[in-house]
TILO-434517 format. One line per field, with one value per residue (C-alpha): x, y, z; residue number from 0. Coordinates in nm, 4 decimals, padded with zeros to 6 digits, always signed. Example, Ala and Ser with C-alpha at 12.3 -4.5 7.8 and 13.67 -1.06 7.14 Angstrom:
2
px <- [+01.2300	+01.3670]
py <- [-00.4500	-00.1060]
pz <- [+00.7800	+00.7140]
n <- [0	1]
//
This chain:
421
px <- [+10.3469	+10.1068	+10.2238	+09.8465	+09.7131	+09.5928	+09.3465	+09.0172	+08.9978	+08.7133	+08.5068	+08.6561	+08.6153	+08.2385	+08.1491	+08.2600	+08.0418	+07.7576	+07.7875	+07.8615	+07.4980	+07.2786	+07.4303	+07.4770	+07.2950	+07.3247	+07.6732	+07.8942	+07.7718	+07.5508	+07.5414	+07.4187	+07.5078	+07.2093	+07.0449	+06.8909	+07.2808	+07.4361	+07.1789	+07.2561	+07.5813	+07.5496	+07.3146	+07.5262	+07.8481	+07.6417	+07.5140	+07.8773	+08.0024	+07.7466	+07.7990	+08.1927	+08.0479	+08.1383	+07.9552	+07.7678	+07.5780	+07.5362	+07.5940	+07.3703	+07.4795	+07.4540	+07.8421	+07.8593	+08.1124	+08.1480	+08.3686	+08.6083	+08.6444	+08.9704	+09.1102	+09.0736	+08.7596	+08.8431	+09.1913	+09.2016	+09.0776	+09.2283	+09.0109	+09.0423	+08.7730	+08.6954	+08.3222	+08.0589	+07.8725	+08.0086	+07.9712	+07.6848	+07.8031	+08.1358	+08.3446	+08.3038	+08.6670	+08.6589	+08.5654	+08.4459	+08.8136	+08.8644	+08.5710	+08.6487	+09.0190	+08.8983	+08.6803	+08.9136	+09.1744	+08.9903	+08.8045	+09.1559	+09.2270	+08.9287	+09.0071	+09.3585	+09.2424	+09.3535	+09.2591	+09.3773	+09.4596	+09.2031	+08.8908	+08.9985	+08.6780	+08.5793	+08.3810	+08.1738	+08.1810	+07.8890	+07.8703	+08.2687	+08.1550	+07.9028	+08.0681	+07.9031	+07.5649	+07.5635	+07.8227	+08.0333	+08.2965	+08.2910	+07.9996	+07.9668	+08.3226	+08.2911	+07.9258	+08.1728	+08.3889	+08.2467	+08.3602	+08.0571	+07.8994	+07.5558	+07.4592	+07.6137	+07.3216	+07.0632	+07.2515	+07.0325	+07.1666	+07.2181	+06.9434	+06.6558	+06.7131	+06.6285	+06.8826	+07.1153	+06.9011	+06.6529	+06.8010	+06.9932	+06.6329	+06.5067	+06.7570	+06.7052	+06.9254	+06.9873	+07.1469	+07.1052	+07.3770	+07.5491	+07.4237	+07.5381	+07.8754	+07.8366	+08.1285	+08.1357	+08.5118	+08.7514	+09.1403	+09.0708	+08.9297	+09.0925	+09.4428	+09.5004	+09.2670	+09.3658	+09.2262	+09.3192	+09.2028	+09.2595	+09.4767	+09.2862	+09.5842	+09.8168	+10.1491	+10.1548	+10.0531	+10.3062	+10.6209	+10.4956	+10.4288	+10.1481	+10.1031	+10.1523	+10.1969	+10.0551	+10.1975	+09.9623	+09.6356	+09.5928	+09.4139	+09.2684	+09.1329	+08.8079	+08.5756	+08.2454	+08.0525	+08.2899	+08.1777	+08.3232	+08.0964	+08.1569	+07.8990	+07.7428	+07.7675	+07.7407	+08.0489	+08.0774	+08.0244	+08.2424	+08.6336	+08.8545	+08.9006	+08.5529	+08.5111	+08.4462	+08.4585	+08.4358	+08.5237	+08.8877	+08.9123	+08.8650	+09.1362	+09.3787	+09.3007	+09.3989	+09.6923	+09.8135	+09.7228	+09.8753	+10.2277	+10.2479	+10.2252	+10.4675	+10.6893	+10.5940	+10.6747	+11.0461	+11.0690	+11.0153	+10.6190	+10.3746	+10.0480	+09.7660	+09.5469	+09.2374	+08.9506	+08.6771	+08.4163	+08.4755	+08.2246	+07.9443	+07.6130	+07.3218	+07.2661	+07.5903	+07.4732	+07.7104	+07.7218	+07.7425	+08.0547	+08.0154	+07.8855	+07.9350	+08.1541	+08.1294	+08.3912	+08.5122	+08.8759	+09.0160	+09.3629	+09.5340	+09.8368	+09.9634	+10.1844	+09.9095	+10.2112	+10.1859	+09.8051	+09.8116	+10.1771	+09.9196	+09.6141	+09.7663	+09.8711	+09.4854	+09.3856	+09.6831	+09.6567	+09.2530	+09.2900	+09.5043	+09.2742	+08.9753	+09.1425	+09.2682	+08.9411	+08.6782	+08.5178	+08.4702	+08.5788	+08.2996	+08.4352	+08.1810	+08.2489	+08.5749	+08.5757	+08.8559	+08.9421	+09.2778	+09.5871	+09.6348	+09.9512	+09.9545	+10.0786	+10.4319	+10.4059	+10.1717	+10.4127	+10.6761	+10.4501	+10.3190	+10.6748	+10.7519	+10.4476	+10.5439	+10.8978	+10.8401	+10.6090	+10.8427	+10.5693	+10.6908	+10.5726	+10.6591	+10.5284	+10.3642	+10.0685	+09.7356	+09.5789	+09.2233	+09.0764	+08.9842	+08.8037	+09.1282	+09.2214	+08.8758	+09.0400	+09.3332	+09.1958	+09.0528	+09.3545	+09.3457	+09.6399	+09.5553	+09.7145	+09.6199	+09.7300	+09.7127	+09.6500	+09.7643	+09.4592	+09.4139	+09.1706	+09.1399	+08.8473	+08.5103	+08.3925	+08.2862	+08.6283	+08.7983	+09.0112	+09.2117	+09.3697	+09.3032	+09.6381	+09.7466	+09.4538	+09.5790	+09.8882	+09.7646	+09.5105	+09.8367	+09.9940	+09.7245	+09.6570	+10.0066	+09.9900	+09.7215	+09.7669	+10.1210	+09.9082	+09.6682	+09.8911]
py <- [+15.9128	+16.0943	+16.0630	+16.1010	+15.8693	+15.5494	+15.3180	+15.3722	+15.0966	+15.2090	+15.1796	+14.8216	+14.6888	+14.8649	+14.6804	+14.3561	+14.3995	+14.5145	+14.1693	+13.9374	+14.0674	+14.0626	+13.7278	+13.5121	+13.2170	+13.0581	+12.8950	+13.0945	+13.3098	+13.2206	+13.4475	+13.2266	+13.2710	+13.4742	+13.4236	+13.5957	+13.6163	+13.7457	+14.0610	+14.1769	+14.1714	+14.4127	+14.6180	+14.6669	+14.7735	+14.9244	+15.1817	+15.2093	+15.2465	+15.5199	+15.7397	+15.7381	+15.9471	+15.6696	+15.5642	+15.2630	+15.0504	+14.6449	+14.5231	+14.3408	+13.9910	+14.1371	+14.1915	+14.5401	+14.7905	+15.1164	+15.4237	+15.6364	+15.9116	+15.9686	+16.2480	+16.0769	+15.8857	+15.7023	+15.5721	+15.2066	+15.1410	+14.9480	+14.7071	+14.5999	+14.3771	+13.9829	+13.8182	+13.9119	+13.5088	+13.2841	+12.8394	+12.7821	+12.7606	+12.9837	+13.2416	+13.6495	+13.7254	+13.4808	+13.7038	+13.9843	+14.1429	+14.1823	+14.4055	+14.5633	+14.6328	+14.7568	+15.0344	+15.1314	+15.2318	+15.4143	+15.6034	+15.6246	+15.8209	+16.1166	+16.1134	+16.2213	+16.4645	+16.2076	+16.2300	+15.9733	+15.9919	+15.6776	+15.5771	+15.2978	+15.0795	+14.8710	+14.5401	+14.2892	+13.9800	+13.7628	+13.4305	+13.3329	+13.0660	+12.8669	+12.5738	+12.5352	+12.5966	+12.5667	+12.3486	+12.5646	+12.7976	+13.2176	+13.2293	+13.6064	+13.6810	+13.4883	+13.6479	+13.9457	+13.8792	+13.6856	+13.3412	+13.1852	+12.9556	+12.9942	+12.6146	+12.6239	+12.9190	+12.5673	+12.4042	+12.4107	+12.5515	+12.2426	+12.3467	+12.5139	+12.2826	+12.6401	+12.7289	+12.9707	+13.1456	+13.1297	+13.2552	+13.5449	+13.7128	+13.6359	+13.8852	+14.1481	+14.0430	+13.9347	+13.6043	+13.7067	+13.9409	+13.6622	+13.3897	+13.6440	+13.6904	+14.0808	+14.2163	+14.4592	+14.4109	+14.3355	+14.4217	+14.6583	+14.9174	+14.7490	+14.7715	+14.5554	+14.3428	+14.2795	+14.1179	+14.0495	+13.7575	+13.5869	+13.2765	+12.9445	+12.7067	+12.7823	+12.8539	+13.2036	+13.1656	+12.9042	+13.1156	+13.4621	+13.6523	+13.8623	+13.8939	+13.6493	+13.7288	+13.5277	+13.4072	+13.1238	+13.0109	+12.6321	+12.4447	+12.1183	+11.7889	+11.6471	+11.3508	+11.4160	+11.1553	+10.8302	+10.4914	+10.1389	+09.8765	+09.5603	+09.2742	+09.2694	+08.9617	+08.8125	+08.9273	+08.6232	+08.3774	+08.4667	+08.4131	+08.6411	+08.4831	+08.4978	+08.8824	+09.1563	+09.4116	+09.7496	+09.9660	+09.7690	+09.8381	+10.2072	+10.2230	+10.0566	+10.3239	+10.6065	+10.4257	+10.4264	+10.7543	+10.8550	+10.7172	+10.8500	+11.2054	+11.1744	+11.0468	+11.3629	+11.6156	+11.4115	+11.5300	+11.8591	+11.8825	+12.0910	+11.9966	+11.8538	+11.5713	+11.4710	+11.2090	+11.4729	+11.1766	+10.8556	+10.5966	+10.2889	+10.3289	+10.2858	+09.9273	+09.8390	+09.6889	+09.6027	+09.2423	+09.3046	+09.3168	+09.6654	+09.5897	+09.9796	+10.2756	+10.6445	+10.9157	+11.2439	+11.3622	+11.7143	+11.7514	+12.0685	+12.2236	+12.5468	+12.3396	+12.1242	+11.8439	+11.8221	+11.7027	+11.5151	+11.2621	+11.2461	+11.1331	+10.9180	+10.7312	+10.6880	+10.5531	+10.3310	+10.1545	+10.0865	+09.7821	+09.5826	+09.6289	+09.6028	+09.2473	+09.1621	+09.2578	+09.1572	+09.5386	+09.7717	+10.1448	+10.4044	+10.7809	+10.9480	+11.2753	+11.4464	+11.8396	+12.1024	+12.4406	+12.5766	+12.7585	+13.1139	+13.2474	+13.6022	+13.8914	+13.9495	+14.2996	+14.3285	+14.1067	+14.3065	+14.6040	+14.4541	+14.3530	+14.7417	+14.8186	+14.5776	+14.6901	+15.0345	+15.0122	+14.7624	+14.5027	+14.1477	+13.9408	+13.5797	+13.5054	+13.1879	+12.9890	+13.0223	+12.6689	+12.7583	+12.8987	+13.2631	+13.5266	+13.6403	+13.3220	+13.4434	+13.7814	+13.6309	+13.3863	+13.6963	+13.8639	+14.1297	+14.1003	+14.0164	+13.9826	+13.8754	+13.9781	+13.6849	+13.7947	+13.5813	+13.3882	+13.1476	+12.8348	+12.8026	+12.9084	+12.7804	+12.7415	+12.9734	+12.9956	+13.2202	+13.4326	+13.7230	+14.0020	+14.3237	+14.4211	+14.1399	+14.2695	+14.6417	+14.5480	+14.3902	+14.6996	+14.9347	+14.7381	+14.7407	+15.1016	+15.1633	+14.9695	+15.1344	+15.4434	+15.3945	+15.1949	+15.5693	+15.8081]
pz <- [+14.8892	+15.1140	+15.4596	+15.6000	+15.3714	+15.5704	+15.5966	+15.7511	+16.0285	+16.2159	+15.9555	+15.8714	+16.2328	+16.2488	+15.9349	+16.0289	+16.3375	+16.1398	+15.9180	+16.1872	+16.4075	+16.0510	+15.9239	+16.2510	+16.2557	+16.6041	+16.5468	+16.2456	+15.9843	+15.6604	+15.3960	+15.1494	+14.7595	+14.5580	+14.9003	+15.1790	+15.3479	+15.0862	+15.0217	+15.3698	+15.3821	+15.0178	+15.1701	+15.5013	+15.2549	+15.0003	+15.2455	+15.3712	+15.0762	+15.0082	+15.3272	+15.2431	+14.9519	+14.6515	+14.3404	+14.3883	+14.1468	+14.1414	+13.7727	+13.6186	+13.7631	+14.1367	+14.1666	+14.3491	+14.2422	+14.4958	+14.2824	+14.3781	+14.0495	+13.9635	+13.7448	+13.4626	+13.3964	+13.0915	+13.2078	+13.2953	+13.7048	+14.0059	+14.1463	+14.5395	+14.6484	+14.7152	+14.8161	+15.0773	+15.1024	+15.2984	+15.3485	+15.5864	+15.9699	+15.7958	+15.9605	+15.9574	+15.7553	+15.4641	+15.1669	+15.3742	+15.4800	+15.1593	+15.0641	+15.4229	+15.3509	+14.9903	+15.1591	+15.4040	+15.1455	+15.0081	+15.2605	+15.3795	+15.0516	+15.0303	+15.4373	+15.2967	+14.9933	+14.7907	+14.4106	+14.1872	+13.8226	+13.7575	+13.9152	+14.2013	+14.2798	+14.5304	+14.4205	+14.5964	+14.4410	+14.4436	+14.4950	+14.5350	+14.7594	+14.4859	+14.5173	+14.8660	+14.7208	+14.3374	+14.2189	+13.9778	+14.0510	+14.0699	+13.8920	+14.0079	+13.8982	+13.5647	+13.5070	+13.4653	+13.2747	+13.0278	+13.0985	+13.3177	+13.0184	+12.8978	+13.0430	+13.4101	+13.5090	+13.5099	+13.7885	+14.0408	+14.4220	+14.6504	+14.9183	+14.7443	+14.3981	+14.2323	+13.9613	+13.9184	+13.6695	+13.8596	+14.2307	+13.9739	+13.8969	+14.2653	+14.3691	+14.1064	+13.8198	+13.4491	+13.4212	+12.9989	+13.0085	+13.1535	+12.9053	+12.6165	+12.7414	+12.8402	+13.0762	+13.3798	+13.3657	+13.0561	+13.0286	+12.8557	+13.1025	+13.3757	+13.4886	+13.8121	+14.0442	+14.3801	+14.6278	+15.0168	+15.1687	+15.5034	+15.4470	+15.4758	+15.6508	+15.9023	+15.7500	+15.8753	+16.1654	+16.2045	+16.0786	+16.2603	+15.9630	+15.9306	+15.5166	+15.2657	+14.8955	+14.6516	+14.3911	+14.2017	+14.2865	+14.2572	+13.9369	+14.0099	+13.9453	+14.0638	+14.1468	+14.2898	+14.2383	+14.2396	+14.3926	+14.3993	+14.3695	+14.5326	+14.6695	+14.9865	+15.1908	+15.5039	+15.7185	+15.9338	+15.7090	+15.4236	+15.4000	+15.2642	+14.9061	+14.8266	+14.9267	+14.7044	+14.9923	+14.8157	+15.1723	+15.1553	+14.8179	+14.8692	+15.1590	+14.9181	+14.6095	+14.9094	+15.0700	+14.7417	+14.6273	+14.9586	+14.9047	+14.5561	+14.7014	+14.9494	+14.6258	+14.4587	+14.7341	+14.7813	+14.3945	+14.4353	+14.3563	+14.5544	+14.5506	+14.7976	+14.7388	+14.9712	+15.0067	+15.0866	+15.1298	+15.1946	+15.3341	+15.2757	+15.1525	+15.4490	+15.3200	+15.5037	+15.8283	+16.1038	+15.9829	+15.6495	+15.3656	+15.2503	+14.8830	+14.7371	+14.9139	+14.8086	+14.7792	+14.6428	+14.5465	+14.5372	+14.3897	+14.3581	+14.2921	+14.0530	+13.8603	+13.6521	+13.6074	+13.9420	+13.9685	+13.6282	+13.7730	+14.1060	+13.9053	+13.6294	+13.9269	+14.0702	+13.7180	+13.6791	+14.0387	+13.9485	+13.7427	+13.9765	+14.2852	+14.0995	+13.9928	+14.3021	+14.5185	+14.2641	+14.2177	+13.9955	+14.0287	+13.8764	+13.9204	+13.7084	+13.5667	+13.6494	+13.7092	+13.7632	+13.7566	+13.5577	+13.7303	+13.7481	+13.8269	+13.9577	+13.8108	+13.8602	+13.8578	+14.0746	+14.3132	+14.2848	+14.3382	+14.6480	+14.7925	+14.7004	+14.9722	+15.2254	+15.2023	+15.2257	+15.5543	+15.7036	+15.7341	+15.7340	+15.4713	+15.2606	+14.8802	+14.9019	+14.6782	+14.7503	+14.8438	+14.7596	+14.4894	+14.4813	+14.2238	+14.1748	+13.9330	+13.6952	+13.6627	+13.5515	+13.3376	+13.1567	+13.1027	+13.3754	+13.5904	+13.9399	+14.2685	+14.6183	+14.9955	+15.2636	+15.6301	+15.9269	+16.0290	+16.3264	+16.3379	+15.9653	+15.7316	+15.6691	+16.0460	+16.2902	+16.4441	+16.2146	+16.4362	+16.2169	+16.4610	+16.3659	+16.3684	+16.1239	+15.9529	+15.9767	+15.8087	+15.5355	+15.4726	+15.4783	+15.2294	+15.0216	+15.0142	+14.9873	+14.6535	+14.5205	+14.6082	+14.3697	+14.0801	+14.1036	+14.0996]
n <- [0	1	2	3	4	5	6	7	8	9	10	11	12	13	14	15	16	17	18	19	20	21	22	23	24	25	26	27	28	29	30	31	32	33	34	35	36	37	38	39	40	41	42	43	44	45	46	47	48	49	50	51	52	53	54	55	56	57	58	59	60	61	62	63	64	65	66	67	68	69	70	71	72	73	74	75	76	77	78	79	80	81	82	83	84	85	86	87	88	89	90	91	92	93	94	95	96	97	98	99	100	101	102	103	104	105	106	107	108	109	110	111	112	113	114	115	116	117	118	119	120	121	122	123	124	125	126	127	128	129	130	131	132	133	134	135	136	137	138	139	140	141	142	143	144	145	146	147	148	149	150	151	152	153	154	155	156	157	158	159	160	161	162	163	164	165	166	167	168	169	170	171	172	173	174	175	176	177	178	179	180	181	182	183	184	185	186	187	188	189	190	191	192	193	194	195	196	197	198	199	200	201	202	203	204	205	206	207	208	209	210	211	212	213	214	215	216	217	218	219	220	221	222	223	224	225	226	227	228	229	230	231	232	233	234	235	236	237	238	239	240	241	242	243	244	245	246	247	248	249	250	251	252	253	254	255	256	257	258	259	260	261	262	263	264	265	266	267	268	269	270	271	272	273	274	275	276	277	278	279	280	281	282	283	284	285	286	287	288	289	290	291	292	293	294	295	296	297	298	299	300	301	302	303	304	305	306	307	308	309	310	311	312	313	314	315	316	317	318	319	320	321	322	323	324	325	326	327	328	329	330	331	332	333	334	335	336	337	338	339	340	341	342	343	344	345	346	347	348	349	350	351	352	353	354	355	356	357	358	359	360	361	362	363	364	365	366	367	368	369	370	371	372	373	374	375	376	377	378	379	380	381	382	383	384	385	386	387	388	389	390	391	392	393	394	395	396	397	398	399	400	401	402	403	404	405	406	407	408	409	410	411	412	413	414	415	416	417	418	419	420]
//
C-alpha cells in the first residue's frame, strides 16, 4: 500500500459546495431526475472530473462514467460511484457523497503516482431517485445493465406527465439502447461496484460509529394505490351498527398489521413495514362517516420470508373486518423490488480497509434501496459504505460531518486501491 495515497478532500468538500449553490431551491436541494437538477449537478462533476485529468463520457442513457486508465485496458474495472438527483426539498449528501468520495479516491491516486493494473471509474448514476418522480426504480442503473424493461420508459414523470422516453431524449439520450437491452456495464468487463452512501436512519449515529458496512439491501412489497370503500353517512345521526365507516376500518387493517410485526421481530425477523398514506377522500366533511379512505404500504426487509409472513397476514385479516365493518378493501396493483445481498468478498475486503486504517465500523442492512441492488441483480458483485449521518435523508437537514465523511472516503480508497493493484 502506498503510504501517500489518500483521498482528495478538498476537492470533495469544494464540490459539494459547488452542487449545493447551483441546485438550492429556497429550502433543500432539487436536482430533479432527467431534469434541469440533475444536468447541473453532471456538468459541475463532469468538469471536475475533467480537470483531475480523467476520461469522461455519459453513456447513452445519461449515466456518466469519469476513467482512470489502468495498465491494463482490457482487464475487468472497479466501479465507485452512486447518484447525482435528489427528492424535491432533499438534502446535499444523499447520492452525491458517493460520486464525491468516488472522485476523491481517485484524484487521491494520480495525486500519489498511482497507476493501477485496471481502469477504476467513477460513475454518476442517473436517476437513482425515480421513484420520487417516475414511478419505477434505478431506471438509470438498470438502463445499464440491461434490466430496465422496454414498457416502464412510457411511465410518465409525476410533475411534467412527460415520459421517461420522452425526458431521456430531452436531455440528450437514447432510451432505444435501453428498450433493446444494450449494456454500459455487464460482469463481464466489470469486477466490483461499490458505492458509499450516507445512511438514511439513525443507527450510527446512535451507536458512535462512523461507517457502516452493508451487507443486504432490502426487497419489498408494495401498495400504491389501495382504498377501502365504505358509505358515507350522516355522523350524528347514525349508530354504530349501521356504520360502514371505512377510516375505522383502515385503523383496524394497521393496528393489526402493527401487532403482527412486533410478533415477527420477537421471532427473530427484520423487516419494516409502514402506512406511507393514510387518510379520507375530500368528500369527508366534518359531519360526515368517512365513506372511502386512501393509503399506501411499503414493506421491506432482505429476507423476502420476512415481508411475505408480514403480508399474508394483511390479506388474511381483510375478510373479517370487511365483514365486521361492512366495507370492502380494494389494494390495486401490488409492486416490489427483489433482495440483493452484497458481495461477501467485497465485505470482507471492506472490513480488510477499515481494519487496516483503524476506522471503526459495524456491518449492518441497508434500509433503502440503492443502485447497488441493480448491479447485483446483474451479476456484478457490489458493495456499499454507510457514513454516519445526522437528521435523516430526504429533507434539507441532512447533516454528514466531514470527518465521518473522511473516513468513509479512506476506506474506500483503501479498498480499491487493493481491488487495482
Amino acid at each position: 500500500m502506498l503510504p501517500n495515497l489518500t483521498p482528495d478532500l478538498e476537492l470533495a468538500e469544494r464540490l459539494f459546495a459547488e452542487l449545493r449553490d447551483a441546485t438550492f431551491d429556497g429550502t433543500g436541494i432539487t436536482r430533479d431526475a432527467y431534469g434541469e437538477g440533475e444536468r447541473k449537478a453532471h456538468a459541475i462533476v463532469r468538469q471536475a472530473a475533467e480537470a483531475i485529468g480523467l476520461d469522461c463520457r455519459a453513456d447513452p442513457v445519461g449515466n456518466l462514467v469519469m476513467t482512470l486508465p489502468g495498465a491494463d485496458r482490457a482487464a475487468k474495472r472497479v466501479l465507485l460511484g452512486s447518484h447525482l438527483d435528489s427528492v424535491a426539498e432533499g438534502g446535499n449528501y444523499d447520492g452525491a457523497a458517493g460520486v464525491l468520495a468516488g472522485l476523491a479516491a481517485v484524484a487521491g491516486m494520480k495525486r500519489a503516482g498511482f497507476v493501477p493494473a485496471r481502469d477504476v471509474a467513477v460513475v454518476a448514476v442517473r436517476a437513482e431517485e425515480a421513484g420520487s418522480w417516475f414511478p419505477i426504480s434505478y431506471p438509470g442503473s438498470r438502463g445499464a445493465l440491461g434490466l430496465l424493461k422496454p414498457a416502464e420508459l412510457a411511465v410518465k414523470r409525476q410533475d411534467t406527465g412527460r415520459t421517461l422516453a420522452e425526458h431521456m431524449r430531452a436531455e440528450g439520450f437514447d432510451p432505444a439502447f435501453a428498450e433493446r437491452g444494450g449494456t454500459t456495464f455487464s460482469a463481464e468487463d466489470t469486477a466490483a461496484f461499490l458505492e458509499l452512501h450516507i445512511e438514511q436512519g439513525p443507527v450510527l449515529e446512535a451507536e458512535g460509529i462512523p461507517v457502516g458496512i452493508v451487507t443486504g439491501i432490502p426487497g419489498s412489497r408494495r401498495l400504491r394505490a389501495a382504498r377501502v370503500l365504505g358509505e358515507y353517512n350522516h355522523s350524528g345521526a347514525t349508530p354504530r351498527k349501521y356504520r360502514r365507516d371505512a377510516a375505522v376500518a383502515l385503523a383496524e387493517l394497521a393496528h393489526r398489521v402493527d401487532d403482527r410485526w412486533v410478533e415477527l421481530e420477537a421471532m427473530g425477523h427484520t423487516l419494516v413495514c409502514t402506512f406511507c398514506v393514510m387518510g379520507t377522500t375530500a368528500e369527508a366533511g366534518f359531519t360526515k362517516i368517512a365513506g372511502e379512505a386512501r393509503f399506501q404500504l411499503d414493506v421491506r426487509s432482505v429476507n423476502p420470508h420476512s415481508v411475505d409472513a408480514l403480508m399474508e397476514t394483511l390479506y388474511d385479516c381483510i375478510p373479517g373486518i370487511e365483514a365486521r365493518r361492512g366495507v370492502t378493501f380494494e389494494l390495486g396493483a401490488e409492486t416490489g423490488s427483489k433482495a440483493a445481498p452484497m458481495d461477501a468478498d467485497v465485505q470482507a475486503g471492506l472490513v480488510r480497509a477499515a481494519r487496516s486504517l483503524g476506522i471503526a465500523h459495524r456491518m449492518m442492512p441497508s434500509g433503502a434501496g440503492h443502485d447497488a441492488a441493480a448491479f447485483a441483480q446483474a451479476g456484478i458483485p457490489a458493495g456499499m459504505v454507510f457514513v454516519r449521518n445526522q437528521n435523516g435523508s430526504h429533507n434539507p437537514k441532512e447533516a454528514m460531518r466531514m470527518e465521518d465523511f473522511a473516513a468513509a472516503c479512506a476506506v474506500v480508497t483503501r479498498w480499491a486501491q487493493e481491488m487495482a493493484q
